[in-house]
FIBA-873089 format. One record per residue: residue in one letter; y, z, x of N, C-alpha, C, O, CB in turn. Coordinates in steps of 0.05 Angstrom, whole numbers, padded with zeros to 5 digits, always signed. Each point is the difference from the previous one (the first is absolute). Glycine has a CB too. Layout:
N
aYZXYZXYZXYZXYZX
...
END
This chain:
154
x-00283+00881+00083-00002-00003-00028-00029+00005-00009-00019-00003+00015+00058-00029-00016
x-00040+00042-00027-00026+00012-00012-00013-00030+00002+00012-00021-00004+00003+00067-00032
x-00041-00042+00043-00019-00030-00005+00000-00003-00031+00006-00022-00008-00043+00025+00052
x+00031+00012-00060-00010+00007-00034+00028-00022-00012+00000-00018-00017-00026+00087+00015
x+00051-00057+00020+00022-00017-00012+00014-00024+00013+00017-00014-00010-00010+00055-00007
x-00017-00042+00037+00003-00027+00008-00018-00029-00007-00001-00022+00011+00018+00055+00021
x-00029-00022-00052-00015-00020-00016+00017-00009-00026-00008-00013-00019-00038+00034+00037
x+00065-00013-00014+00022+00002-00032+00027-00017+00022+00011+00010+00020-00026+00057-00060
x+00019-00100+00026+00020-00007+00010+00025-00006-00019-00005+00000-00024-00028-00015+00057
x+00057+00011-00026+00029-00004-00025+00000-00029+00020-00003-00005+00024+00043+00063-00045
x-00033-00079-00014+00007-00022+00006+00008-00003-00023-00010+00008-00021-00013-00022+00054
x+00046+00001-00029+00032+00004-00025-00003-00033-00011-00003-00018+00016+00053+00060+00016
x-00050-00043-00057-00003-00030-00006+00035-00002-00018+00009+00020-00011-00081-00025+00004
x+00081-00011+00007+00022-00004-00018-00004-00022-00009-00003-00018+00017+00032+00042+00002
x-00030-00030-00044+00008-00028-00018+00025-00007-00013+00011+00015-00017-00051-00010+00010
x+00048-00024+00012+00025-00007-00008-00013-00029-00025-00014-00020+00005+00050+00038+00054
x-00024-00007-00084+00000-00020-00016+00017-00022-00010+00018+00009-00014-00041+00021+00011
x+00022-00062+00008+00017-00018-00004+00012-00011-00028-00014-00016-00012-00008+00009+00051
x+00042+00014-00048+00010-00010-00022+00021-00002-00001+00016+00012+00015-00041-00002-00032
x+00031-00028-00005+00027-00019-00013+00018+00020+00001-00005+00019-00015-00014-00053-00020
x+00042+00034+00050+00022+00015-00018+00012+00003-00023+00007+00021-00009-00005-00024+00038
x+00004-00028-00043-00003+00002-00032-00016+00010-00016+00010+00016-00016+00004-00044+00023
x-00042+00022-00007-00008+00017-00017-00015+00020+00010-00003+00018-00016+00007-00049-00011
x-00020+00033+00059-00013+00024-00005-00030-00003+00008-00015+00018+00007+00049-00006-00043
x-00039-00043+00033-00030-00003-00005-00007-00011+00023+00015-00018+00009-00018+00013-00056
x-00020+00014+00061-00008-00004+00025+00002-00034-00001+00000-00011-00022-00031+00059+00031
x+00032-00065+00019-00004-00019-00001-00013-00006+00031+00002+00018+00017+00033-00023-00059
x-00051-00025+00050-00010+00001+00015+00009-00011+00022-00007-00023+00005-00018+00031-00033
x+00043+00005+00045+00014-00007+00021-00003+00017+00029+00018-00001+00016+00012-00017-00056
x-00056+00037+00048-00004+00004+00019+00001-00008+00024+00012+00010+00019-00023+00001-00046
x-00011-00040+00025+00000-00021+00022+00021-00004+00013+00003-00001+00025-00030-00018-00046
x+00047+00015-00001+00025-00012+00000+00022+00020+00024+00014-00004+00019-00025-00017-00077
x+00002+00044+00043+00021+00022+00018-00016+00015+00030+00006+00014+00020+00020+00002-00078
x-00042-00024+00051-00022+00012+00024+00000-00023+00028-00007+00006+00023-00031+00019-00067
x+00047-00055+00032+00010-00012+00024+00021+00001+00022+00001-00008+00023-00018-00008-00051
x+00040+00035+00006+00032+00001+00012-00009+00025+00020+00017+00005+00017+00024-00021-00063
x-00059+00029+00046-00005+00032+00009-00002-00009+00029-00013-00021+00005-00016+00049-00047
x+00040-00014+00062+00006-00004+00025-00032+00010+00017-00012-00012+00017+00073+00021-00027
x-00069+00017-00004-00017+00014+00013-00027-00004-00025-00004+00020-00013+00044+00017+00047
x-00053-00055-00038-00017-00007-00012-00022+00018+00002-00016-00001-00019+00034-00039+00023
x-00023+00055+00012-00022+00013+00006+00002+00025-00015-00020+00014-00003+00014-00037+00047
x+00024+00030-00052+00017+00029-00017-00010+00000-00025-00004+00020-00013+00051-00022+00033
x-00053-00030-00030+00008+00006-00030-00025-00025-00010-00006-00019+00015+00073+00037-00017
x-00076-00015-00018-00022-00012-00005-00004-00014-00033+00016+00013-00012-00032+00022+00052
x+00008-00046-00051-00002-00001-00037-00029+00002-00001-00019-00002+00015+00061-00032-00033
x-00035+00039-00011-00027+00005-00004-00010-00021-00019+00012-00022+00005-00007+00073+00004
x-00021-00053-00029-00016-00024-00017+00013-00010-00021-00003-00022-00011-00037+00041+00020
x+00063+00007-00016+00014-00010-00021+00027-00014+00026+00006+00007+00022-00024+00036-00077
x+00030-00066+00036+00028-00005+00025+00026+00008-00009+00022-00010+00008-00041-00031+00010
x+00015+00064-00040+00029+00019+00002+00001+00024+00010+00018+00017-00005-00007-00034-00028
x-00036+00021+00053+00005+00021+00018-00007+00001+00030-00019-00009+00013+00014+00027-00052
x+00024-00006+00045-00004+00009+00028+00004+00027+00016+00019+00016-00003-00009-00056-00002
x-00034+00043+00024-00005+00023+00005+00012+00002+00030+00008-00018+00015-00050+00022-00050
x+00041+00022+00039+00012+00016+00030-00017+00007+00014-00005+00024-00003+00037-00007-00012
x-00049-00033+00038-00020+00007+00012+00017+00025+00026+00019-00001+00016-00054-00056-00031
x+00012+00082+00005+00008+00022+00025-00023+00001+00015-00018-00005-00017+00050+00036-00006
x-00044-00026+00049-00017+00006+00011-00011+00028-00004+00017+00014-00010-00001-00049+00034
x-00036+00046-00018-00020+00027-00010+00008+00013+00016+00005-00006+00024-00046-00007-00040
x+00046+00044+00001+00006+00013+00026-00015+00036-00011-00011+00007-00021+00069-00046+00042
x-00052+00052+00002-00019+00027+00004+00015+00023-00013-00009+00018-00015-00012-00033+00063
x+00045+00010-00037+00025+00028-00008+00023-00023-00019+00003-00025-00001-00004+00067+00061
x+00014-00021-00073+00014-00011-00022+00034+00003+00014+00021-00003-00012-00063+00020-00033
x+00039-00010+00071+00030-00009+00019+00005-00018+00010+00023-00008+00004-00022+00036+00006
x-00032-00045-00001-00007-00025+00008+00003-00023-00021+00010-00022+00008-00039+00047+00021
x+00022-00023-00054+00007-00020-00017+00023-00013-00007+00017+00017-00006-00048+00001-00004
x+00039-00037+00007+00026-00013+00002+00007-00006-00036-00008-00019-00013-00002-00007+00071
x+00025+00042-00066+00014-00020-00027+00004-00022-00001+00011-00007+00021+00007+00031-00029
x-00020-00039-00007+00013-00024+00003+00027-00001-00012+00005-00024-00002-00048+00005+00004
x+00061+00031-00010+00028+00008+00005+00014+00006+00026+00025+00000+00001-00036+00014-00040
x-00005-00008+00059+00013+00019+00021-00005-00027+00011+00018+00001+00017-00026+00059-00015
x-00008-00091+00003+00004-00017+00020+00023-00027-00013+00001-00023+00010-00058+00040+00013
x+00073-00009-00043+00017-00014-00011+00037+00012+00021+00008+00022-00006-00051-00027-00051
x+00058-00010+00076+00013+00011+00008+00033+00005-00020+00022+00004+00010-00057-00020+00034
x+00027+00014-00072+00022+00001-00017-00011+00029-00012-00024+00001-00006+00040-00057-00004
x-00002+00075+00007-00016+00029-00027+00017+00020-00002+00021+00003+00012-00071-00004+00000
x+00039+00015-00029+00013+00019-00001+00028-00010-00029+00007-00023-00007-00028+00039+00071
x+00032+00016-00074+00004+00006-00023+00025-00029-00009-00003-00012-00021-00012+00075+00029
x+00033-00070+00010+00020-00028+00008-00010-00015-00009+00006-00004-00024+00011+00007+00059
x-00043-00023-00021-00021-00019-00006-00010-00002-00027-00008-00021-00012-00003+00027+00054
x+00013+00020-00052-00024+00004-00039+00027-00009-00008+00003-00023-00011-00047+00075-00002
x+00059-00042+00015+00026-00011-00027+00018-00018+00010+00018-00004-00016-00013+00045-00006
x-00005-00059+00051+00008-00021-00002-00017-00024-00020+00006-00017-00017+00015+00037+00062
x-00049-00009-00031-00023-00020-00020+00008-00003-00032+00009-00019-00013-00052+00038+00044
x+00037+00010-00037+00004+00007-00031+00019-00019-00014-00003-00011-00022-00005+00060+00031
x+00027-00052+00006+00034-00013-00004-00014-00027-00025+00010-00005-00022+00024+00014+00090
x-00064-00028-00052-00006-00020-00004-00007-00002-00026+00001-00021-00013-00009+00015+00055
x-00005+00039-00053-00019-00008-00026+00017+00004-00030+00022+00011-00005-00069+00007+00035
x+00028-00032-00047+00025+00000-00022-00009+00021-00016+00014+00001-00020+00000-00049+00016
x-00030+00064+00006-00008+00026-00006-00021+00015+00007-00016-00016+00007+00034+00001-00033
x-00027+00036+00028-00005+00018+00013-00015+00030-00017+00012+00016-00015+00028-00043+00044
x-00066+00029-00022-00019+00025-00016-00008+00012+00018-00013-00010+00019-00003-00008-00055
x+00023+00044+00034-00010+00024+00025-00008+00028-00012+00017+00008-00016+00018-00028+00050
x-00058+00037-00029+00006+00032+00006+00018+00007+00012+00012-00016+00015-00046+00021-00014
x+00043+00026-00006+00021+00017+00020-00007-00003+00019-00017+00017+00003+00028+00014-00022
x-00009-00048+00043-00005+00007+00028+00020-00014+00017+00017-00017-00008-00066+00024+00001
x+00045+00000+00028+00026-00013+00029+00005-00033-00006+00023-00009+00001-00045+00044+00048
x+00000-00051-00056+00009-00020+00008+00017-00008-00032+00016-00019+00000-00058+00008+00046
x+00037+00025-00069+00020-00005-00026+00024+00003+00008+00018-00016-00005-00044+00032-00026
x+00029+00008+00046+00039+00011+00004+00005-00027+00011+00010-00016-00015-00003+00076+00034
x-00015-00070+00015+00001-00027+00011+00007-00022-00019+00016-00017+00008-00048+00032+00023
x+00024-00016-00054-00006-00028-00015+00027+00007-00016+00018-00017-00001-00079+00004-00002
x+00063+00037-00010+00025+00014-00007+00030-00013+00006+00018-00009-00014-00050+00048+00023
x+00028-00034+00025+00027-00003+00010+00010-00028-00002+00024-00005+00003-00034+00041+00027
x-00010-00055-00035+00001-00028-00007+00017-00008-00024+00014-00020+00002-00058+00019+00017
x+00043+00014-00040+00006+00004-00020-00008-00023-00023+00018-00011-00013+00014+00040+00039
x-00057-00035-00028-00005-00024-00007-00032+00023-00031-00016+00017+00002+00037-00069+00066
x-00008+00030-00092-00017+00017-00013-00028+00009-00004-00018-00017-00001+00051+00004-00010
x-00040+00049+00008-00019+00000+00004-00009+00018-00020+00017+00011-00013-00012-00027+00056
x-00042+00025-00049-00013+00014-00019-00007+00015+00019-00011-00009+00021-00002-00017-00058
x+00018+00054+00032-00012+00019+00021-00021+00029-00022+00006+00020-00014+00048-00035+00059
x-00074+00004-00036-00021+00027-00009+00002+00025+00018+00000+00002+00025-00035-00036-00040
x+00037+00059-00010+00000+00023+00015-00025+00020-00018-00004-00003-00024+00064-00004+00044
x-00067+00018-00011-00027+00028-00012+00008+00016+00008+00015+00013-00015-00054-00025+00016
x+00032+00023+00032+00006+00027-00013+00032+00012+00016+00011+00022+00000-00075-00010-00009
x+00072-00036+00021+00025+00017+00005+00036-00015-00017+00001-00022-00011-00035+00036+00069
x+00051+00000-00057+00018-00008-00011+00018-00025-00007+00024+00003+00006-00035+00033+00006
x+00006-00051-00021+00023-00022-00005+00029+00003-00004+00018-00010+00013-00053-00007-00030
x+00037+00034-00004+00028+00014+00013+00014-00005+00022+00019-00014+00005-00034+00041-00022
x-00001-00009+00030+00010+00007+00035+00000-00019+00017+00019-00004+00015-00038+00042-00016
x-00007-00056+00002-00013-00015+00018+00002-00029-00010-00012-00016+00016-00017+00055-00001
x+00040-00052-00039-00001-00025-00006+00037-00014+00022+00023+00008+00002-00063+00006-00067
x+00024-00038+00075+00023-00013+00007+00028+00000-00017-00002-00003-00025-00034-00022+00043
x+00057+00027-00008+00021+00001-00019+00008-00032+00006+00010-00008+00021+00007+00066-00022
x-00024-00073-00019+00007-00023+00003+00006-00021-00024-00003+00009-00023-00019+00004+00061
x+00031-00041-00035+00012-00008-00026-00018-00004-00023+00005+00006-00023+00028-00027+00049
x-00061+00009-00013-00015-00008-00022-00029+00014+00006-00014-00009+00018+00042-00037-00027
x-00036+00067-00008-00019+00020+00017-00019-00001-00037+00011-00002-00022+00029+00044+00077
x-00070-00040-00050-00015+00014-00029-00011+00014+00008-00012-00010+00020+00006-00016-00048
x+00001+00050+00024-00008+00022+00004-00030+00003-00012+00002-00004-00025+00048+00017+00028
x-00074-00006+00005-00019+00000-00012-00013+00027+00001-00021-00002+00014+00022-00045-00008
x+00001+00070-00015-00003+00027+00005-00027+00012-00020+00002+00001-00024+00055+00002+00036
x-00081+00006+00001-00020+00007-00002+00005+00024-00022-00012+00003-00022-00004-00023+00069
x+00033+00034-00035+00009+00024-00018+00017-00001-00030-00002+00014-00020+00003+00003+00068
x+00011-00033-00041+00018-00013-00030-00018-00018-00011-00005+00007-00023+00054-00007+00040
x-00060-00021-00012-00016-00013-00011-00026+00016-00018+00000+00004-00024+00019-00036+00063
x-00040+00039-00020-00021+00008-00008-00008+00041-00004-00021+00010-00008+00014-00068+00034
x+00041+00074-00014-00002+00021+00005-00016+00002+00015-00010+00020-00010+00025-00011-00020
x-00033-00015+00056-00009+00003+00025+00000-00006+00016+00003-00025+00000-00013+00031-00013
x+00008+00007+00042+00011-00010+00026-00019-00010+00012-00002+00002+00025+00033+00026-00019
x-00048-00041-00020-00018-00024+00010+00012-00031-00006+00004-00013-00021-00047+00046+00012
x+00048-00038+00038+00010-00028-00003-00017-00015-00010+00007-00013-00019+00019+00016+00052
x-00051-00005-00025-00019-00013-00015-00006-00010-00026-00017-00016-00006+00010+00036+00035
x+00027-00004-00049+00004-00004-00023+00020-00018-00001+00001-00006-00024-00017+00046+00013
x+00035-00056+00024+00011-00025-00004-00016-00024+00004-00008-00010+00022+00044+00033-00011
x-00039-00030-00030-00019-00030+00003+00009-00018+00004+00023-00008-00004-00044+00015-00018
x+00007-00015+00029+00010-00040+00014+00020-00021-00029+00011-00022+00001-00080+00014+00034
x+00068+00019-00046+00011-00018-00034+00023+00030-00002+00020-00007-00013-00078-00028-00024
x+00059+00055+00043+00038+00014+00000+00006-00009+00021+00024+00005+00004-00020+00041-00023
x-00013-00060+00040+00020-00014+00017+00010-00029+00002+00023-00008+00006-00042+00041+00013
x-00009-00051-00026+00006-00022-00017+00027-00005-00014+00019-00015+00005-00065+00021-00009
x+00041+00016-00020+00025+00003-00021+00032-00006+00005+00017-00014-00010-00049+00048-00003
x+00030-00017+00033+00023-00002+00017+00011-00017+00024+00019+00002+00016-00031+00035-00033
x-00006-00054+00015+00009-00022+00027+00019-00011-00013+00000+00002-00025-00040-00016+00051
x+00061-00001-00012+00024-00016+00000-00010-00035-00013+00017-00018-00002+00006+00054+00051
END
C-alpha cells in the first residue's frame, strides 16, 4: 500500500438516538439501555443520555471495516418490515428501505424529487405523497421543508 495513503484511515461512527415512542422527543435513557447490552464494549454514550454510539475500530481499507449492521445476526429486507410493522408512522425518500417499510403497510409520507411517485410510491392504504415536482415544479427534493412534512404527520 501507498505510504502517502496509508496515513488516511476509515472509522465508521453510528449514532443511534433515544426517544419516546409517543411523542418523538429524545429522552434520557442510555445508561439504562447500555446496561442490558451483552457486548458492552460495542457500544458506548455519549454526554448527552439519549444517545448512543457504535464503537468500530480504525481501519486501512474500506473491506476491512465492519458496519455495524453486518454484526447484528437479524438483517436484511424481512427484518426492515418486520420492524416497520412496530411504528405508527413512517417518513422516507424513494429508496430500498421505503419499499421495506411499504410492505408493512403501516402509514407513511414519502418524499420524492427527482424520480417518479407515480411509478415508485408504495401502493398502500394510508400513503402522502410529497413530490418536489408537483409541489415546487422541481426535482430538488430539497425543496420540501421540514414544516410540508410536519403538515402532514398523523
Amino acid at each position: 500500500m501507498n505510504k502517502e495513503i496509508k496515513k488516511f484511515t476509515i472509522g465508521i461512527e453510528e449514532e443511534y438516538m433515544v426517544c419516546n415512542p409517543q411523542d418523538g422527543n429524545l429522552v434520557d435513557k442510555a445508561s439504562f439501555i447500555m446496561d442490558s447490552f451483552k457486548d458492552s464494549e460495542r457500544f458506548s454514550y455519549e454526554l448527552i443520555e439519549s444517545e448512543i454510539e457504535a464503537n468500530t475500530s480504525v481501519h486501512y481499507e474500506i473491506n476491512d471495516a465492519i458496519f455495524p449492521e453486518e454484526l447484528s445476526k437479524f438483517k436484511g429486507p424481512a427484518f426492515v418490515t418486520a420492524l416497520s410493522t412496530r411504528l405508527k408512522q413512517a417518513v422516507s425518500i424513494d429508496n430500498g428501505i421505503m419499499h421495506m417499510m411499504g410492505l408493512s403497510n403501516i402509514p407513511m409520507i414519502v418524499l420524492f424529487g427527482p424520480t417518479s411517485s407515480d411509478k415508485f410510491a408504495p401502493k398502500i392504504n394510508e400513503i402522502k405523497i410529497l413530490d418536489s415536482k408537483i409541489l415546487y415544479s422541481s426535482t430538488d427534493i430539497n425543496k420540501i421543508s421540514v414544516e410540508d412534512v410536519i403538515n402532514n404527520l398523523n
